[in-house]
N, C-alpha and C positions, 0 to 999 in steps of 0.2 A: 499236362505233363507229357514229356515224349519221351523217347527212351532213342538211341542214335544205334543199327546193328550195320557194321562193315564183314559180308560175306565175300570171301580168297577162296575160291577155289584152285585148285591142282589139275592133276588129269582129265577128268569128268566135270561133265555140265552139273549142274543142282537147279533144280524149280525152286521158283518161289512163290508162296502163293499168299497175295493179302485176302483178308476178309474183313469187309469196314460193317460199323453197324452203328452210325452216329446220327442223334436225332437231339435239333437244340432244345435247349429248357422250356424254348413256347413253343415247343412243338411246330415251328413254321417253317425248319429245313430239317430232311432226312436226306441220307445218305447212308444206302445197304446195297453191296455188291461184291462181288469175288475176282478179285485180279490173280493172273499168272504171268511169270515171265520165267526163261530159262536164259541162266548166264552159261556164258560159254565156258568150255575148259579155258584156264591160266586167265581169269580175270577177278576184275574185285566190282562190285557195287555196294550202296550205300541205301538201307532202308530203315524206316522210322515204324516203329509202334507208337500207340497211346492207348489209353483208357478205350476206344471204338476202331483199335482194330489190330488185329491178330496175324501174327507170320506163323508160315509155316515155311520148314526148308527139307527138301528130296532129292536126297544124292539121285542121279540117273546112272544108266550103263554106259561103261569108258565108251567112244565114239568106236565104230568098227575100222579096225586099220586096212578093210577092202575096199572102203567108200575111196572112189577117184576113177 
């Protein structure tokens, strides 16, 4: 089972963070680890859950309008 999340942001960036924790039935592949990425303001991406692995989503602080 997968589940399909399209994150739009606005203004502000948002983190995202996976955490997988998927081990087959014979036990002969694992996979456990914690991914991050941060979308920019004004964009979209496209992330998947399942049963072995978890989002999280973290609005961050609008960008400083002195950066430049």
């Amino acid at each position: 089972m997968t589940t399909t999340i399209t994150l739009e942001t606005h203004s502000w960036p948002t983190r995202i963070v996976s955490r997988d924790n998927f081990e087959s039935e014979c036990g002969t592949h694992k996979h456990h680890g914690v991914t991050e990425e941060i979308v920019p303001p004004n964009s979209k991406r496209t992330v998947h859950i399942s049963q072995s692995r978890s989002i999280e989503f973290i609005e961050l602080p609008l960008p400083s309008s002195d950066a430049g």
